[in-house]
C-alpha positions in Angstrom: 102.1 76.8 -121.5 101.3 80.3 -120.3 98.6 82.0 -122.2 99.9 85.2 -123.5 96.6 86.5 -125.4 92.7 87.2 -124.5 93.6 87.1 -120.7 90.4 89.6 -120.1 88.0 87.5 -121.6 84.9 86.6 -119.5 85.7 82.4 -119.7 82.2 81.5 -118.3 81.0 83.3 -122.0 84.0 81.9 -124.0 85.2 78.9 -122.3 87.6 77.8 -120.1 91.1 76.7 -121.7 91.9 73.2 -120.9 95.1 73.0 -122.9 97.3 75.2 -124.2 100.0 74.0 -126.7 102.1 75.1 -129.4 99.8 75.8 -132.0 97.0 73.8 -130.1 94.2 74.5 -127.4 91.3 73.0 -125.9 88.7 75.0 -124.3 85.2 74.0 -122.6 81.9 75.5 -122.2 79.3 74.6 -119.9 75.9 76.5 -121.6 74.4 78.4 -119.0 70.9 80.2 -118.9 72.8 83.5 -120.5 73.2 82.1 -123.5 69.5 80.7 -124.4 67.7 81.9 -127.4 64.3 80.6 -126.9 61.7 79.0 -124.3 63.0 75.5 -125.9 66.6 75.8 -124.4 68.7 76.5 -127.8 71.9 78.6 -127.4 72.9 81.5 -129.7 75.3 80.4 -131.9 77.6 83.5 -130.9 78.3 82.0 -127.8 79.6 78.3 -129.5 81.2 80.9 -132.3 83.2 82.7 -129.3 84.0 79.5 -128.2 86.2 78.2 -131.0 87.3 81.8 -131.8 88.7 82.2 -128.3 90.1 78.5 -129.2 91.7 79.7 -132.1 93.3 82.7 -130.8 94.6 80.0 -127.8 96.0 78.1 -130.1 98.1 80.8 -131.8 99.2 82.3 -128.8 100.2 85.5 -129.6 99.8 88.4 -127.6 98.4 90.9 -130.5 96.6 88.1 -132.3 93.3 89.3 -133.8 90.6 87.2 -136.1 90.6 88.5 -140.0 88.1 86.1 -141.4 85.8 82.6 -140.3 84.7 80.3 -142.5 82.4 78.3 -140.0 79.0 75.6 -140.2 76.6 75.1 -137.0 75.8 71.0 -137.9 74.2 70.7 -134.7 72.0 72.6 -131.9 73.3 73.1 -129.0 71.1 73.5 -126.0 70.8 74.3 -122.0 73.0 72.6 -120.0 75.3 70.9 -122.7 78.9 70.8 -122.5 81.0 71.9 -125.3 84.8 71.9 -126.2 86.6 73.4 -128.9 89.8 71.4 -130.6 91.9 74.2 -132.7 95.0 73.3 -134.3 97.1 76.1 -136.7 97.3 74.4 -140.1 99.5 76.6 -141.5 101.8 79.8 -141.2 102.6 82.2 -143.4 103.9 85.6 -142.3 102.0 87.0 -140.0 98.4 84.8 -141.2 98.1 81.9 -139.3 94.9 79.6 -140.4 93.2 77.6 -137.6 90.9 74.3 -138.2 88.8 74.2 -135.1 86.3 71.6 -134.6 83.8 72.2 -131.4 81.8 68.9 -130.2 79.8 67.4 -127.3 80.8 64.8 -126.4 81.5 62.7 -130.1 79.2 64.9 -131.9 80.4 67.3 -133.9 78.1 70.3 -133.8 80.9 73.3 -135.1 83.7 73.5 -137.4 85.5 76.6 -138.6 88.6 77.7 -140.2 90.0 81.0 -139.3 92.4 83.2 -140.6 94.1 85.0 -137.9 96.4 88.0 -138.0 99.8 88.8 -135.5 100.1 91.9 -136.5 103.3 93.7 -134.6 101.7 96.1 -132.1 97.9 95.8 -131.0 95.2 96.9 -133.5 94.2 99.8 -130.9 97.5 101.2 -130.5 98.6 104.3 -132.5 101.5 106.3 -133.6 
């Protein structure tokens, strides 16, 4: 499927899309040395957080799609060298709301999970009258 949405996005940062479905995606990270916190190796959570919100807005596929709200928990570090990937599914659709369960794990660990609320509005949020 041709991905019509986030197609400036640095994917080293956010993940590289694996699939891309109707109203699914998967997208791996490989954790680089960018994204470490501390002298112990533990990535900043924004980076797994732009991972499943690039997910998200994979799986809805919509060219204007933007993110309204997250409801997300971190269950598990993550650290240098680990490989991630983000599962996103739209659960539901209503207007222009679409709400997205994504679930991010390494390997069968869970280590993210997040539901969020995304908005298609009709032109891009930047774009005035």
């Amino acid at each position: 499927m041709e991905i019509r949405t986030h197609r400036k996005i640095d994917q080293s940062l956010s993940g590289v899309p694996v699939e891309v479905s109707e109203d699914r995606s998967v997208v791996k990270l490989r954790t680089d040395e960018r994204m470490v916190a501390d002298e112990k190796g533990l990535i900043h959570g924004g980076f797994i957080f732009s991972l499943a919100d690039y997910s998200a807005m994979l799986a809805v596929n919509e060219e204007t799609v933007v993110l309204a709200k997250a409801d997300v928990k971190f269950l598990k570090p993550v650290v240098l060298g680990d490989e991630i990937i983000a599962y996103a599914k739209v659960k539901e659709k209503e207007g222009k709301k679409r709400k997205v369960e994504v679930e991010v794990k390494r390997g069968d660990e869970t280590v993210f999970t997040g539901e969020f609320l995304c908005v298609v509005p009709e032109r891009h949020v930047l774009e005035r009258d």
